[in-house]
C-alpha positions as a Python dict, from the first residue, in 0.01 Angstrom:
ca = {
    (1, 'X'): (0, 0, 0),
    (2, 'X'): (304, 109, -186),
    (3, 'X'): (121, 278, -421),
    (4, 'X'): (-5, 526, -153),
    (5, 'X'): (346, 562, -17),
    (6, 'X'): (419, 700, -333),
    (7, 'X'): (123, 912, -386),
    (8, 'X'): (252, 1083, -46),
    (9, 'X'): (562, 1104, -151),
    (10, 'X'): (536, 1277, -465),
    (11, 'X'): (255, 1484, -335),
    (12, 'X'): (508, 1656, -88),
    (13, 'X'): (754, 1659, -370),
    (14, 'X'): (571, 1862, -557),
    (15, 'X'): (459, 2092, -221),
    (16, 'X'): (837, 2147, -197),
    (17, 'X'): (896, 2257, -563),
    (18, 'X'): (590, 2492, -582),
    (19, 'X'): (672, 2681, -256),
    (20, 'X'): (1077, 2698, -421),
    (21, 'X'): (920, 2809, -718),
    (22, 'X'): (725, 3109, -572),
    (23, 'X'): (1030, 3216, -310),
    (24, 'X'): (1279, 3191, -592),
    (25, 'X'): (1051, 3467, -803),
    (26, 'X'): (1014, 3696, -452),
    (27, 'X'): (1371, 3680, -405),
    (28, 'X'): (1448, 3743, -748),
    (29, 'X'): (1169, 3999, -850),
    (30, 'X'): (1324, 4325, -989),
    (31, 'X'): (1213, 4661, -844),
    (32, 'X'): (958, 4915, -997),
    (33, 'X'): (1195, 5140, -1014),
    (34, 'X'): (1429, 4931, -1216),
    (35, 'X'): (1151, 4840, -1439),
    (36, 'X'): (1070, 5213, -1483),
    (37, 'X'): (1389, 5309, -1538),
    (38, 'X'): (1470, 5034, -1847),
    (39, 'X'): (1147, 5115, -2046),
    (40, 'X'): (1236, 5486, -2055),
    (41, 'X'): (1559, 5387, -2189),
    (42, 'X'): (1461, 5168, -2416),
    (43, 'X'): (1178, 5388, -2549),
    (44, 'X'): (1454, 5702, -2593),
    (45, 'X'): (1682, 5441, -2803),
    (46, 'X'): (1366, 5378, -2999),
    (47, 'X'): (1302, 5757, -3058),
    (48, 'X'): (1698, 5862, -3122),
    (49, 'X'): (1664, 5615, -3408),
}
């Protein structure tokens, strides 16, 4: 009986962290552009070298 009280309980738990997880990374996720923008700098820092 307790047992599946737990099971339930850690079940949802873990529902909880996933969905943080993914919102977290849409929240956070940088913009193309941005991403664009820092490999042509990096790649002229490699080339003025």
């Amino acid at each position: 009986m307790i047992a599946k009280v737990w099971k339930k309980v850690l079940l949802f738990v873990l529902i909880i962290a996933c969905l943080f997880n993914v919102i977290n990374k849409l929240v956070h996720k940088a913009s193309m552009e941005q991403e664009v923008k820092a490999s042509a700098e990096y790649i002229q820092e490699q080339q003025n070298k």
